[in-house]
Structure formats: C-alpha cells, structure tokens
PDB file of N, CA, C and O in Angstrom:
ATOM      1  N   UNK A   1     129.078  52.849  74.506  1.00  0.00           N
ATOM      2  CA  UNK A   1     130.516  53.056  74.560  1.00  0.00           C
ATOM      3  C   UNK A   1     130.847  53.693  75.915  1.00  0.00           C
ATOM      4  O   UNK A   1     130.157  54.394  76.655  1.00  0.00           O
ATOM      5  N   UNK A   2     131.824  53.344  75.999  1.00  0.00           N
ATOM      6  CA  UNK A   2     132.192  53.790  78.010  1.00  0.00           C
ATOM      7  C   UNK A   2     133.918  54.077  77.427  1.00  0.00           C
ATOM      8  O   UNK A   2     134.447  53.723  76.373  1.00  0.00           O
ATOM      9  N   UNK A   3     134.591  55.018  78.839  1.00  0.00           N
ATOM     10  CA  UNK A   3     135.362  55.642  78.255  1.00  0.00           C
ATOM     11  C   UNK A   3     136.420  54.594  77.798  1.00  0.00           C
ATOM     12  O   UNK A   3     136.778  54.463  76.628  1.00  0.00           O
ATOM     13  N   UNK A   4     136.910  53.815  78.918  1.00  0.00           N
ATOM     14  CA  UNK A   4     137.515  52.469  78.161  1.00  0.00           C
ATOM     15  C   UNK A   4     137.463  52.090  76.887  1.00  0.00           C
ATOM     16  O   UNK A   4     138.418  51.635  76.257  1.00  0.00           O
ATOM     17  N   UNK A   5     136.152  52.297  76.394  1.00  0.00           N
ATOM     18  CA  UNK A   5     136.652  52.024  74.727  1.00  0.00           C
ATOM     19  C   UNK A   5     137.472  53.569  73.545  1.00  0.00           C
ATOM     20  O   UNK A   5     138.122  53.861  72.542  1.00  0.00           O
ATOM     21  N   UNK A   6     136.593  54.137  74.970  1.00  0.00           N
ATOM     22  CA  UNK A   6     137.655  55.773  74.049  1.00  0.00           C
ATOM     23  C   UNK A   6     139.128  55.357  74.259  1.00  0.00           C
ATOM     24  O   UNK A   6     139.697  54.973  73.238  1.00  0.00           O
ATOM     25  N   UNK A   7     139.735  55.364  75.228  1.00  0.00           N
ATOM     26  CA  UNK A   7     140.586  55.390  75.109  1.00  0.00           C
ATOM     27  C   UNK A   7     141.252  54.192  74.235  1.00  0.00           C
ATOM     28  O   UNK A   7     142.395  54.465  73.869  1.00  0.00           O
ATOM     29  N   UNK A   8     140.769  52.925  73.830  1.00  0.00           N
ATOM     30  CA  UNK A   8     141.077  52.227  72.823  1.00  0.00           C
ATOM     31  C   UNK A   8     141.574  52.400  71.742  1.00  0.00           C
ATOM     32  O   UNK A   8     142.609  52.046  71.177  1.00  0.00           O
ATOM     33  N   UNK A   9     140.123  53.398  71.347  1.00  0.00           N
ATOM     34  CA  UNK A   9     139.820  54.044  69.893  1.00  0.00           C
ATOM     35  C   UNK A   9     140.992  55.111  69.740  1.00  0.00           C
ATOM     36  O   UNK A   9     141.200  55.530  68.601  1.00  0.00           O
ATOM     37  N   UNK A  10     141.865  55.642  70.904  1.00  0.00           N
ATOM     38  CA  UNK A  10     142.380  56.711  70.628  1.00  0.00           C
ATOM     39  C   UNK A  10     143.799  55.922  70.236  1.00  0.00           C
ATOM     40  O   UNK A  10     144.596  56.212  69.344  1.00  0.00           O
ATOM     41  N   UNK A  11     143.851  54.782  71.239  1.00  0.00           N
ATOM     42  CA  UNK A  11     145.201  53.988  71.103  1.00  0.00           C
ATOM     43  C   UNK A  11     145.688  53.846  69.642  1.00  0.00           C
ATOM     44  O   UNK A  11     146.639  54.193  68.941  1.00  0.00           O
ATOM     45  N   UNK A  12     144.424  53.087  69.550  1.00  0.00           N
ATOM     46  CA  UNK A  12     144.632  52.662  68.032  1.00  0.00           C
ATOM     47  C   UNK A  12     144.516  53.856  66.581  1.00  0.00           C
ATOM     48  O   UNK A  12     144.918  53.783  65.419  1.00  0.00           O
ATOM     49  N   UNK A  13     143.864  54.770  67.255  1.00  0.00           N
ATOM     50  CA  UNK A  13     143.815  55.934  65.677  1.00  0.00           C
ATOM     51  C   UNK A  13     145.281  56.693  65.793  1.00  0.00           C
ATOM     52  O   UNK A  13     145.455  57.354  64.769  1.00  0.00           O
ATOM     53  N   UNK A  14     146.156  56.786  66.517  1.00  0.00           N
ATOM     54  CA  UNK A  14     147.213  57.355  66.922  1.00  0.00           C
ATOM     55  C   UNK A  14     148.481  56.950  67.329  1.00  0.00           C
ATOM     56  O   UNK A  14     149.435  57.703  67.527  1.00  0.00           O
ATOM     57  N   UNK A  15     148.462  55.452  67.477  1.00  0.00           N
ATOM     58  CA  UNK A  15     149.460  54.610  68.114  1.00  0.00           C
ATOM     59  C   UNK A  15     150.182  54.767  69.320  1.00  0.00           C
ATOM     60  O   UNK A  15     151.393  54.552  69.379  1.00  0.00           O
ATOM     61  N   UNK A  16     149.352  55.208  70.493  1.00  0.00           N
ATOM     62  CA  UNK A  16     149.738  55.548  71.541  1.00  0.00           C
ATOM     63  C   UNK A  16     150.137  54.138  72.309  1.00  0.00           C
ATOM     64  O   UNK A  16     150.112  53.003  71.834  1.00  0.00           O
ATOM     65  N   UNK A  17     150.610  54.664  73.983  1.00  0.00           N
ATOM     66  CA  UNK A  17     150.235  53.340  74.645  1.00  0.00           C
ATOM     67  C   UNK A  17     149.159  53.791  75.392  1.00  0.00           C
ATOM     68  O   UNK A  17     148.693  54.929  75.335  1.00  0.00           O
ATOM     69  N   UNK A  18     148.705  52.724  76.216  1.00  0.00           N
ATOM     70  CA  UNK A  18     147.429  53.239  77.137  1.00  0.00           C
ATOM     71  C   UNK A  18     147.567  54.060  77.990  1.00  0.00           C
ATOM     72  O   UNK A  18     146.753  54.966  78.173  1.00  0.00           O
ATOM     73  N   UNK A  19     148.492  53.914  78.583  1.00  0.00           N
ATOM     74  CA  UNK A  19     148.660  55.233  79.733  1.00  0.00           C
ATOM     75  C   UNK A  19     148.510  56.678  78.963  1.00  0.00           C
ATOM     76  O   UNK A  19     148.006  57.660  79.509  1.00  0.00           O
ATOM     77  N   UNK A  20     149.054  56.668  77.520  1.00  0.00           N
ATOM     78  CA  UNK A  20     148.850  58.189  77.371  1.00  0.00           C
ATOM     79  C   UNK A  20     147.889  58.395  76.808  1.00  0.00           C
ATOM     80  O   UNK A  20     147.330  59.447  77.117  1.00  0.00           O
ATOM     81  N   UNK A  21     147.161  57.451  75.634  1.00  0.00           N
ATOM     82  CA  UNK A  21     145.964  57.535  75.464  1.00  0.00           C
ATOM     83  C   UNK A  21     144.897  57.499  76.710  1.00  0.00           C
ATOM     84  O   UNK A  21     144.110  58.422  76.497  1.00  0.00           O
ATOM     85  N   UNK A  22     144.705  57.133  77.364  1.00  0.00           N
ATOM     86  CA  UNK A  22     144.013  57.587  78.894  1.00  0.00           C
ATOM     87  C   UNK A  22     144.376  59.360  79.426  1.00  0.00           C
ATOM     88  O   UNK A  22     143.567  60.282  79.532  1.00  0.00           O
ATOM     89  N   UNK A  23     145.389  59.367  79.602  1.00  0.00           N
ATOM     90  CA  UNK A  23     145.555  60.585  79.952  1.00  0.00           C
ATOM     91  C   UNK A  23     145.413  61.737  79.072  1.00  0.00           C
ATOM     92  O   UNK A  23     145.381  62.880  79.525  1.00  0.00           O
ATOM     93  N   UNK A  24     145.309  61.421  77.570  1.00  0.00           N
ATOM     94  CA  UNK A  24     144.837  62.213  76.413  1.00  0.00           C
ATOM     95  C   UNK A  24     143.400  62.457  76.742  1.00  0.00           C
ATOM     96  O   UNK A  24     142.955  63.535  77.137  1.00  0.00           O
ATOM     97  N   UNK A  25     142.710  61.362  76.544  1.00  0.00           N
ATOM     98  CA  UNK A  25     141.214  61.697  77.022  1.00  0.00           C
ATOM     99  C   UNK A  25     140.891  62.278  77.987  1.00  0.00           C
ATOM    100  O   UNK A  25     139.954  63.065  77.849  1.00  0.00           O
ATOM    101  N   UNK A  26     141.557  62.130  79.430  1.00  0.00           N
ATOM    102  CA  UNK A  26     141.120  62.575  80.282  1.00  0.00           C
ATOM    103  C   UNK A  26     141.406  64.069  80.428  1.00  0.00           C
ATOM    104  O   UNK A  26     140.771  64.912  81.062  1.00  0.00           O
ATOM    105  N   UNK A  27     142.418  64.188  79.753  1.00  0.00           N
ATOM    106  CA  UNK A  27     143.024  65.502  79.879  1.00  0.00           C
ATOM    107  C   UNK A  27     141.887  66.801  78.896  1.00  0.00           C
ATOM    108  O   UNK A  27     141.803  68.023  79.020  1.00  0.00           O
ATOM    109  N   UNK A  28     141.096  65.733  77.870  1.00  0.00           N
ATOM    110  CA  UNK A  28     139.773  66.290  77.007  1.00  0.00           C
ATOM    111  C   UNK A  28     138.884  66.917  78.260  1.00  0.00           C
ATOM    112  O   UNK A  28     138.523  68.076  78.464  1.00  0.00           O
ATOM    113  N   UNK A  29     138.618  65.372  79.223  1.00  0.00           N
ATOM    114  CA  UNK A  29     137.406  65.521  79.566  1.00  0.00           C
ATOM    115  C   UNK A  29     137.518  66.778  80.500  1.00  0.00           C
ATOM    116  O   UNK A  29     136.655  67.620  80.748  1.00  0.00           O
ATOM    117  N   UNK A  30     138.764  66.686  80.934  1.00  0.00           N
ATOM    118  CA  UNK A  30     139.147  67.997  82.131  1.00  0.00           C
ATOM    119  C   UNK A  30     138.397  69.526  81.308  1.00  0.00           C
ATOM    120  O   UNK A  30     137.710  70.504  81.605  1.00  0.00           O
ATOM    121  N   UNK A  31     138.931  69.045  80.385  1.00  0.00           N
ATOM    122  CA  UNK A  31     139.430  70.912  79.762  1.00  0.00           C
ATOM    123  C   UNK A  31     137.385  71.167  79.438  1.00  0.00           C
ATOM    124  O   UNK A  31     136.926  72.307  79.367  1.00  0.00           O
ATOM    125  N   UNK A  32     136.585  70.060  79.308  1.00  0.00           N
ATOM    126  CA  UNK A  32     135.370  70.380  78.522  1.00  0.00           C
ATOM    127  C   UNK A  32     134.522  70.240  80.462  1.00  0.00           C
ATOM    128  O   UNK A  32     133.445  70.828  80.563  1.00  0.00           O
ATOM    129  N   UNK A  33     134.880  69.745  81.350  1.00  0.00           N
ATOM    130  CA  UNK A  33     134.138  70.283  82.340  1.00  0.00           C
ATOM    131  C   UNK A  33     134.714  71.816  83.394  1.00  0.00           C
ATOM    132  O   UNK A  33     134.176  72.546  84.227  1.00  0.00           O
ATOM    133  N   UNK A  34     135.977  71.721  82.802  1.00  0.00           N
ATOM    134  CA  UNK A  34     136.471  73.447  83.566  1.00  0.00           C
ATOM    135  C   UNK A  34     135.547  74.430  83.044  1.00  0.00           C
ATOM    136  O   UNK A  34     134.752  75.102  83.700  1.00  0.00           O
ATOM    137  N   UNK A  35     135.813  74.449  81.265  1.00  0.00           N
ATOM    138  CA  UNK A  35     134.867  74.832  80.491  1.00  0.00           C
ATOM    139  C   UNK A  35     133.289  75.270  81.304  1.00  0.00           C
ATOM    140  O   UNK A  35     132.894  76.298  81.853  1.00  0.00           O
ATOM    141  N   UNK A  36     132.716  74.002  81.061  1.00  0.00           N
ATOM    142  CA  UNK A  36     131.354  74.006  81.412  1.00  0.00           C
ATOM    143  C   UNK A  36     130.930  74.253  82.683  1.00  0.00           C
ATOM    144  O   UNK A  36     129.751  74.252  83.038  1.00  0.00           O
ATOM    145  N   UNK A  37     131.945  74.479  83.419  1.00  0.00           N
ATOM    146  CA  UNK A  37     131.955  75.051  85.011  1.00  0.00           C
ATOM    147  C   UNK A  37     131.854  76.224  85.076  1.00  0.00           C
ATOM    148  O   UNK A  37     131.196  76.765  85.965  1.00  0.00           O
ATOM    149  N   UNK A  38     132.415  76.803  84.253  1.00  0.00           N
ATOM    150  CA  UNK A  38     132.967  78.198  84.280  1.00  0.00           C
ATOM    151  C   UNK A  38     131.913  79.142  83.420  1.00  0.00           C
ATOM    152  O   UNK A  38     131.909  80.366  83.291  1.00  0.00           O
ATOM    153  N   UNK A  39     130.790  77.883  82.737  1.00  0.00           N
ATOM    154  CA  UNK A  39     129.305  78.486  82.009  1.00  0.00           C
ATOM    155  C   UNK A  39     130.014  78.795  80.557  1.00  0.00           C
ATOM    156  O   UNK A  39     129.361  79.530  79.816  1.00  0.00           O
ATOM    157  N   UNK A  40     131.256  78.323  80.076  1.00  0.00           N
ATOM    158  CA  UNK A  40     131.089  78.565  78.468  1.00  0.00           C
ATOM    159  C   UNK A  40     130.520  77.503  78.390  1.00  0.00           C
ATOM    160  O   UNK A  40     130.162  76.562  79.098  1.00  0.00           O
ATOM    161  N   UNK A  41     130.492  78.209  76.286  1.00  0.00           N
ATOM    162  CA  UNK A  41     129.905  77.115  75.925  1.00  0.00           C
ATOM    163  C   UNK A  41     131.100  76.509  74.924  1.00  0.00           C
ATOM    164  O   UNK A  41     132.089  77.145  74.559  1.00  0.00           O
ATOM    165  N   UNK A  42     130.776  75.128  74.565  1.00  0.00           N
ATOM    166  CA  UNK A  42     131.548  74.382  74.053  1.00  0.00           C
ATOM    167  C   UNK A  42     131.099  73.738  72.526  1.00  0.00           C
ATOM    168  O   UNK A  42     130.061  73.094  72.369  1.00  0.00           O
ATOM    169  N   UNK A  43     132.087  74.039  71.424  1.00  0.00           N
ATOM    170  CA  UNK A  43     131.138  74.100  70.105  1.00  0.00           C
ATOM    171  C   UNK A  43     132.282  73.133  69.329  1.00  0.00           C
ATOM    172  O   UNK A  43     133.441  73.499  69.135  1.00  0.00           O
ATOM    173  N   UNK A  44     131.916  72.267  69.061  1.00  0.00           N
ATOM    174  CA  UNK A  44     132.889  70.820  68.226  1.00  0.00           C
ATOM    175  C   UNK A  44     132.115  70.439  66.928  1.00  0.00           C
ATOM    176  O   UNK A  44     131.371  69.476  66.742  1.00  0.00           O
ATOM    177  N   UNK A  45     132.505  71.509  66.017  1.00  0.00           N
ATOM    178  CA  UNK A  45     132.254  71.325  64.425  1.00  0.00           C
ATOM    179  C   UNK A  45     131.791  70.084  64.254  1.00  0.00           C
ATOM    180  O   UNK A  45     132.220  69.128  64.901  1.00  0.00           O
ATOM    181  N   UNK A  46     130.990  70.013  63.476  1.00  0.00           N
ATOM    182  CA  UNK A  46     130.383  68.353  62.788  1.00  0.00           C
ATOM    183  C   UNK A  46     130.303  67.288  63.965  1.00  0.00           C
ATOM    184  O   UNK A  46     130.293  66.067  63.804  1.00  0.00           O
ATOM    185  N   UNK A  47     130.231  68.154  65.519  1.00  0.00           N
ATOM    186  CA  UNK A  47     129.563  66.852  66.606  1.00  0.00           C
ATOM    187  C   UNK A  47     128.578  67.664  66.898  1.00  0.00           C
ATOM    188  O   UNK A  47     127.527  67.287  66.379  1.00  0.00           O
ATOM    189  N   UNK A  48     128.478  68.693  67.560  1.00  0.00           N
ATOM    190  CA  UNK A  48     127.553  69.094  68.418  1.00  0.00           C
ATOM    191  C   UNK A  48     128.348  70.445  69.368  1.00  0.00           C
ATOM    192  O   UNK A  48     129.526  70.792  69.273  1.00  0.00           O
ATOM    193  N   UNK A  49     127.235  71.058  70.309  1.00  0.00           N
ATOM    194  CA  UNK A  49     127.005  72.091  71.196  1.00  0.00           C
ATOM    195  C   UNK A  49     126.625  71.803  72.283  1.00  0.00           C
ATOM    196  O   UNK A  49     125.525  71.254  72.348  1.00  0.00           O
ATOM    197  N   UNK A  50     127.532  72.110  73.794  1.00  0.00           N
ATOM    198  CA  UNK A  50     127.195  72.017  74.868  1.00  0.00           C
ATOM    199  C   UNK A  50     127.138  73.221  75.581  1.00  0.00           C
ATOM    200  O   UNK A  50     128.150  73.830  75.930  1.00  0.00           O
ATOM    201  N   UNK A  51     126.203  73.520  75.769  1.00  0.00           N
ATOM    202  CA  UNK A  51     125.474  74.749  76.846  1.00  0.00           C
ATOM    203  C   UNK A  51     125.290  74.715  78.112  1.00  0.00           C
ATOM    204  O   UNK A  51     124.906  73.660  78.617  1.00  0.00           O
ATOM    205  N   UNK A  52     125.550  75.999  79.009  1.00  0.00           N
ATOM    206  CA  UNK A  52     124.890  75.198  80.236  1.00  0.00           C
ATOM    207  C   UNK A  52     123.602  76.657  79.919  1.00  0.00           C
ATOM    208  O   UNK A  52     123.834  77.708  79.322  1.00  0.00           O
ATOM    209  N   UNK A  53     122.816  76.390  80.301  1.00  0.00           N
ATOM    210  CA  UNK A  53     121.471  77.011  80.703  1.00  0.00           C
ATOM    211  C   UNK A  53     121.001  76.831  82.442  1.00  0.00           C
ATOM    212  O   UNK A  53     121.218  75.927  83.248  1.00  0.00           O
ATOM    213  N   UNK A  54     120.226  78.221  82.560  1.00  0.00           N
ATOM    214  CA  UNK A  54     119.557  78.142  84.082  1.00  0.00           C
ATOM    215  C   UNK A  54     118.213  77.352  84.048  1.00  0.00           C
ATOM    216  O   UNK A  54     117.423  77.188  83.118  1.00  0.00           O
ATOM    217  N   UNK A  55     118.190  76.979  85.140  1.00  0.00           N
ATOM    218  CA  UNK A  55     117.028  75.999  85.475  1.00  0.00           C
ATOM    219  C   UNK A  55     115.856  76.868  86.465  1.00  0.00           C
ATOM    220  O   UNK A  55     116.023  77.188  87.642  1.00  0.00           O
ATOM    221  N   UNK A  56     114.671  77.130  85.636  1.00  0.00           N
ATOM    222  CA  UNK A  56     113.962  77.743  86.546  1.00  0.00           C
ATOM    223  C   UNK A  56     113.786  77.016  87.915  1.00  0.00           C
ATOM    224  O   UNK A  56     114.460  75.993  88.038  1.00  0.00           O
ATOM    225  N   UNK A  57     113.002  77.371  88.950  1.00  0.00           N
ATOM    226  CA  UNK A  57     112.651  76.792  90.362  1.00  0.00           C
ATOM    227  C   UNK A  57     110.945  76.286  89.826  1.00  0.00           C
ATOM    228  O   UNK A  57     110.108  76.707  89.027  1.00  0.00           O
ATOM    229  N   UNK A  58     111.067  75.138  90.809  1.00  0.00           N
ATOM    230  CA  UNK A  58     109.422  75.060  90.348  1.00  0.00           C
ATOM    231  C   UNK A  58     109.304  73.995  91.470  1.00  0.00           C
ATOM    232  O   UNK A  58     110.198  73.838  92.302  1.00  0.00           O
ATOM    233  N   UNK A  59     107.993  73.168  91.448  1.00  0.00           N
ATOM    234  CA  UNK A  59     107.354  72.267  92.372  1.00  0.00           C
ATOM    235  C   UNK A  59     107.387  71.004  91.991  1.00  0.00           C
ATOM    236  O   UNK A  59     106.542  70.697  91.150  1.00  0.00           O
ATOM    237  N   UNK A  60     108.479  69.751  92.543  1.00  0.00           N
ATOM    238  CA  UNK A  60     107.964  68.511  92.084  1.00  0.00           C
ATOM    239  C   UNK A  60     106.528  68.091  93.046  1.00  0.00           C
ATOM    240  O   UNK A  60     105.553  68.731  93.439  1.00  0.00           O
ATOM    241  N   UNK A  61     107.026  66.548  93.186  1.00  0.00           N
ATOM    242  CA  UNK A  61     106.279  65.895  93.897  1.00  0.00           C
ATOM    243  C   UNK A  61     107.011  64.609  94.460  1.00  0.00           C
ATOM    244  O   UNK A  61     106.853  63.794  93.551  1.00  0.00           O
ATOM    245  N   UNK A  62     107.530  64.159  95.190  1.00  0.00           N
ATOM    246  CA  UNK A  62     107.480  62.852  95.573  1.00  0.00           C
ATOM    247  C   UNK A  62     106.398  61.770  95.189  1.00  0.00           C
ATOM    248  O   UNK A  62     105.174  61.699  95.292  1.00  0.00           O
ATOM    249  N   UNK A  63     107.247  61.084  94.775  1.00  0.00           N
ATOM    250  CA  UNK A  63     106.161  59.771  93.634  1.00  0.00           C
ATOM    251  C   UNK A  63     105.695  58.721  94.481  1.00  0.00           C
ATOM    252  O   UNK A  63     104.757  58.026  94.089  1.00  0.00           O
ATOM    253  N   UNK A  64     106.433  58.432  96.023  1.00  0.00           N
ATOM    254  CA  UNK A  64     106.116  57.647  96.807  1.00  0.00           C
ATOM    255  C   UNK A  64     105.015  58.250  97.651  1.00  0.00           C
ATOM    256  O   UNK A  64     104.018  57.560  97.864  1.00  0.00           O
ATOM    257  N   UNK A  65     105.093  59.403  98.124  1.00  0.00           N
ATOM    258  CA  UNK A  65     104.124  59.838  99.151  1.00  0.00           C
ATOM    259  C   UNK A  65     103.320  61.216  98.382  1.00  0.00           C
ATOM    260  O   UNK A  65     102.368  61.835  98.857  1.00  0.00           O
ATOM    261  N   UNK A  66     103.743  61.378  97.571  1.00  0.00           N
ATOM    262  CA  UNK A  66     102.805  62.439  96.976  1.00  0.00           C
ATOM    263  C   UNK A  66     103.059  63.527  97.562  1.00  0.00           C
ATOM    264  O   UNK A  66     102.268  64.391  97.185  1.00  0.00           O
ATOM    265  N   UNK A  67     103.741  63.874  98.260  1.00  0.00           N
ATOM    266  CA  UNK A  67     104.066  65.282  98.920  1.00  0.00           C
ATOM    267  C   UNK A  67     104.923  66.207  97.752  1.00  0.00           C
ATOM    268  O   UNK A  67     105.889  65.822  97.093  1.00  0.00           O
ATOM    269  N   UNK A  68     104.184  67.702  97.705  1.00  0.00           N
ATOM    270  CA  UNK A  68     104.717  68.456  97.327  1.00  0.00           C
ATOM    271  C   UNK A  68     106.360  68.880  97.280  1.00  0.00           C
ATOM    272  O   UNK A  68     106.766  68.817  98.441  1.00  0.00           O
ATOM    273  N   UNK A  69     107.205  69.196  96.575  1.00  0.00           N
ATOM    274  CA  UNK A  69     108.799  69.263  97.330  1.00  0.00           C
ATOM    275  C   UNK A  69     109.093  70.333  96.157  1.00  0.00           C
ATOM    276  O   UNK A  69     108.685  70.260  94.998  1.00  0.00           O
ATOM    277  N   UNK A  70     110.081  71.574  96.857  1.00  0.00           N
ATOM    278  CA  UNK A  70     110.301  72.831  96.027  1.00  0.00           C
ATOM    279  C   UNK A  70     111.584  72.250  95.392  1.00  0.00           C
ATOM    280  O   UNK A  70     112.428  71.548  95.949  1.00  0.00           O
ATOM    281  N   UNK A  71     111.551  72.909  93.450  1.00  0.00           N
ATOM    282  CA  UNK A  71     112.920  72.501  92.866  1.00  0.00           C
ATOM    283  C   UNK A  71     113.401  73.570  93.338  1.00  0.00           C
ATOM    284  O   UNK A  71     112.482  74.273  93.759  1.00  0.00           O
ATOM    285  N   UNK A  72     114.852  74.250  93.535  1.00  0.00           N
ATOM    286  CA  UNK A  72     115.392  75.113  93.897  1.00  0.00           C
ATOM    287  C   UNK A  72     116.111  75.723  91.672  1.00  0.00           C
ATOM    288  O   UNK A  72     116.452  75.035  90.710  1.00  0.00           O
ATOM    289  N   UNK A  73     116.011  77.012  91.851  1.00  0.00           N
ATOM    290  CA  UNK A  73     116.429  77.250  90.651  1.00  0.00           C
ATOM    291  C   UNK A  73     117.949  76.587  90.613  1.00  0.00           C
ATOM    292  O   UNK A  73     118.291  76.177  91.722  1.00  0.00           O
ATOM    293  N   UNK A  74     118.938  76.397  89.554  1.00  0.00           N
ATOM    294  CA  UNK A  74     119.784  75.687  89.085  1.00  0.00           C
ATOM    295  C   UNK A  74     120.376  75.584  87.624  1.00  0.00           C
ATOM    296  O   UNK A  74     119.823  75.995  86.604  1.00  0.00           O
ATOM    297  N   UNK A  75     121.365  75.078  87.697  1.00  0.00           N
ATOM    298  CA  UNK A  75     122.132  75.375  86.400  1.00  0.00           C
ATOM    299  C   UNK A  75     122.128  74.131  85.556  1.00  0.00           C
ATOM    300  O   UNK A  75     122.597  73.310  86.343  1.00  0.00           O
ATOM    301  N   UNK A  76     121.875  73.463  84.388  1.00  0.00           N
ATOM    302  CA  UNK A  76     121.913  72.103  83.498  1.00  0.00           C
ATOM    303  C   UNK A  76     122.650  72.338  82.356  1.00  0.00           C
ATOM    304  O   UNK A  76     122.793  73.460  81.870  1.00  0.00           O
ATOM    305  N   UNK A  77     123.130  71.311  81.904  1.00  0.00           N
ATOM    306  CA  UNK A  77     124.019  71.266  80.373  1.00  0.00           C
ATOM    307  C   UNK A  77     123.180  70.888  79.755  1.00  0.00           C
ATOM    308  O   UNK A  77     122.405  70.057  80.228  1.00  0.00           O
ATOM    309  N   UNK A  78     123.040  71.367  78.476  1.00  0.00           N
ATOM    310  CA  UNK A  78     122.413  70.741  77.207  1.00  0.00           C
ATOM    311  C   UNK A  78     123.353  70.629  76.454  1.00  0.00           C
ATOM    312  O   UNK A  78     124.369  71.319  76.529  1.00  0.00           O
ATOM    313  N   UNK A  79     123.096  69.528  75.418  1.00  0.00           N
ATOM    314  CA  UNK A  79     123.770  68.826  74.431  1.00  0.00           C
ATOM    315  C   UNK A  79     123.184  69.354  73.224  1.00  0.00           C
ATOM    316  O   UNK A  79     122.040  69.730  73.479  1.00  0.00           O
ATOM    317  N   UNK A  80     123.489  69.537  72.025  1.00  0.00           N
ATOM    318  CA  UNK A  80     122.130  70.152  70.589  1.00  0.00           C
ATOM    319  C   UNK A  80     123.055  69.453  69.789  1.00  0.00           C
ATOM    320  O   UNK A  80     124.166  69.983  69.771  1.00  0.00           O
ATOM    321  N   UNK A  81     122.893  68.055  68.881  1.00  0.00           N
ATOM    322  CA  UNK A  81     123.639  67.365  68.485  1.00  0.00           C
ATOM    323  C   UNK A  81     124.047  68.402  66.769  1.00  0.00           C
ATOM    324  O   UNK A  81     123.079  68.981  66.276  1.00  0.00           O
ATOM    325  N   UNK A  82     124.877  68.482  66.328  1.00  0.00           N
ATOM    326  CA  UNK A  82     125.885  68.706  65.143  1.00  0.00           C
ATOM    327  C   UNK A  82     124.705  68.524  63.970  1.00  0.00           C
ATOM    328  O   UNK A  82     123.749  67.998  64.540  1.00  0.00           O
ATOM    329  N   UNK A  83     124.357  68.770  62.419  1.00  0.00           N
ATOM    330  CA  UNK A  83     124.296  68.086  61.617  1.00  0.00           C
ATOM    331  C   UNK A  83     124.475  66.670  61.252  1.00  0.00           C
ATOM    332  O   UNK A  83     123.615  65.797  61.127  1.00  0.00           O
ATOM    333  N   UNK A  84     126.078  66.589  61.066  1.00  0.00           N
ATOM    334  CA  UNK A  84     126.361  65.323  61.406  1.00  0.00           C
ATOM    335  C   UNK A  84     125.796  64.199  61.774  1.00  0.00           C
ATOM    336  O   UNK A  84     125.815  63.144  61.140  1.00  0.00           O
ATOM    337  N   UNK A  85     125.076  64.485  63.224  1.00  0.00           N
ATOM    338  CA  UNK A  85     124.833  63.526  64.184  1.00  0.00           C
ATOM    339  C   UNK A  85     123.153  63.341  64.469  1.00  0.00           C
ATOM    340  O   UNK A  85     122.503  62.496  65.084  1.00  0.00           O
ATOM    341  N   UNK A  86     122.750  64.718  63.612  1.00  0.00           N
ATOM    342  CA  UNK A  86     121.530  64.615  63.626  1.00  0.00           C
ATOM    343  C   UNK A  86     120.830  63.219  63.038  1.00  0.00           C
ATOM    344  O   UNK A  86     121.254  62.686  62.013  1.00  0.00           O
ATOM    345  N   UNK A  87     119.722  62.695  63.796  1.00  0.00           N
ATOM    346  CA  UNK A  87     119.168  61.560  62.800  1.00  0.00           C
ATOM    347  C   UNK A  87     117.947  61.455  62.301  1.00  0.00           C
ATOM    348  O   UNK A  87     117.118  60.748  62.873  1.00  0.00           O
ATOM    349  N   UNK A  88     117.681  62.059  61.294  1.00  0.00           N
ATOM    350  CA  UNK A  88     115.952  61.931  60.639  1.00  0.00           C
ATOM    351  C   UNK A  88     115.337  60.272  59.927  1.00  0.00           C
ATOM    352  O   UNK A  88     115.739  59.361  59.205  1.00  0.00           O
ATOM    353  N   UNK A  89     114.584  60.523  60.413  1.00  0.00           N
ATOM    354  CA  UNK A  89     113.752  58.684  60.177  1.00  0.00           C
ATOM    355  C   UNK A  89     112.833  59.496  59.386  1.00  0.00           C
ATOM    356  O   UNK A  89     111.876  58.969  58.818  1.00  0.00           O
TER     357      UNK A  89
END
C-alpha cells in the first residue's frame, strides 16, 4: 500500500474529495514526524508504538573493498506492532 491508496481509503471511509483527503493524511503524517523529531513517542491503540531510540557507534565494513568504516552514534525509529497486528503462525 503506498500513500495514494491511503488517501483513497480515507476518501471513501469519510466521503471526502481528494484534495482534502490528501491533505488529511498528510496533515497525519506531519504531526507523527514533528512528533518523532522532537524524540516522543507515538502510541496508536490496537496499531502499534513508535519510538525513537539511540543508536550506539560501532564499526561497519564496506562490502566492496572490505575496508573498515566507523558508524557514528545516532538516533532510529522503531515500530513494536499493537496486539492487533501482531501475527503468530
């Protein structure tokens, strides 16, 4: 799914037109990366949890030449999916 179909899905669960269903979503996606900029965290009942966590520093490698190369420490989002969304096989 790509956002194009979100905003579809929103058209149609709500009876918007596209322009505002677009700008509904986007106006989501704004508010959940200010959010996650700013290091909260973001918690959506029966979907899931987005975190950002620090990234230790450590040592890759270049896969072409094999040379050593330093990670610099850093910041990542994690996702921890909902109940919901969890899927056990």
């Amino acid at each position: 799914m790509i956002k194009a179909d979100l905003v579809r899905k929103v058209m149609g669960a709500v009876d918007l037109s596209q322009a505002k269903a677009n700008e509904a979503v986007n106006a989501v996606f704004d508010a959940m990366r200010d959010a996650l900029t700013g290091g909260e965290r973001i918690e959506l009942r029966g979907f899931g949890v987005f975190l950002v966590k620090n990234r230790k520093r450590g040592i890759g490698r270049n896969p072409k030449t094999g040379v050593e190369v330093a990670i610099p420490p850093g910041k990542t989002i994690r996702f921890k999916p909902g109940k919901a969304l969890r899927v056990i096989d």
